[in-house]
N, C-alpha and C positions, 0 to 999 in steps of 0.2 A: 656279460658278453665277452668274449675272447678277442684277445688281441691277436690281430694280423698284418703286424706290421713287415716293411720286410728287412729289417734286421733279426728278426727271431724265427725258429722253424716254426711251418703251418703246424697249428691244433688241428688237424682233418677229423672228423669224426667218421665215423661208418654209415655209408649211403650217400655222401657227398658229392658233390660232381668238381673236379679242379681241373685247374689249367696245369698241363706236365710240360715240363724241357726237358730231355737229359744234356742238351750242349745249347751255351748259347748260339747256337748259328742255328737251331734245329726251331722249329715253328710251331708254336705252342698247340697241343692239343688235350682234343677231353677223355678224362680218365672219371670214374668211378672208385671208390675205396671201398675194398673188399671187408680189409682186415687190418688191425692195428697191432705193430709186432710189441714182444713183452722187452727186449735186449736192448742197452745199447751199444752202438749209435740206432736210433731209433727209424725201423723202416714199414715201408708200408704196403700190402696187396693190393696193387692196381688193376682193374681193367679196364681197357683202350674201348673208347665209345663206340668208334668212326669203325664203319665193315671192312674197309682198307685194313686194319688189323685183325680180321676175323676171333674177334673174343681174346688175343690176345692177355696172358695175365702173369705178371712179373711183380716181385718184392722190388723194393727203388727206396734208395733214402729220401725221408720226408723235403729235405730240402730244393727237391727235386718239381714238389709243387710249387706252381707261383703264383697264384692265384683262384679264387672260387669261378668257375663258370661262368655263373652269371655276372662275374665282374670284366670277362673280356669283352671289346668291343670287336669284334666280329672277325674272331680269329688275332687281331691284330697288338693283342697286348692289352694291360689292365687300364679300365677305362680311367683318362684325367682325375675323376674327382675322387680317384682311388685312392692316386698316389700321396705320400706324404707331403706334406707343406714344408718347401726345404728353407723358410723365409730365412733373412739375414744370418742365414749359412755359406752363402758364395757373394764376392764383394763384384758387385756392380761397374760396368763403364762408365 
């Protein structure tokens, strides 16, 4: 199984569905992986799911994905039990 943590770039494979940002202010949407580039820094063939982008399809650095699809919860970000367990990494009140 691959690690998808998120201090490491996504492993996207081809045919995946991912959550894209290119800016954090900008709202996570679904992309498609076309194509996985040979260079680095390592980039990737998207294309934008939602008709608002009409097929849309642009190379983006992998770090770009934040998540697989089906791990957002409804548009809103990667679901809780996603995230990493930050336990006694931040000191408490």
């Amino acid at each position: 199984m691959r690690d998808r943590g998120q201090t490491s770039l996504p492993d996207a494979a081809v045919g995946e569905a991912w959550a894209y940002r290119a800016r954090r202010q900008d709202p996570l949407v679904q992309v498609m992986v076309l194509k996985v580039g040979v260079k680095t820094p390592r980039r990737l063939l998207i294309r934008f799911v939602d008709d608002d982008f009409e097929g849309r399809q642009n190379w983006v650095p992998s770090a770009r994905l934040k998540a697989l699809w089906h791990d957002v919860d409804a548009g809103h970000g990667p679901r809780p039990s996603t995230w990493p367990t930050w336990r006694g990494s931040c000191a408490g009140p």
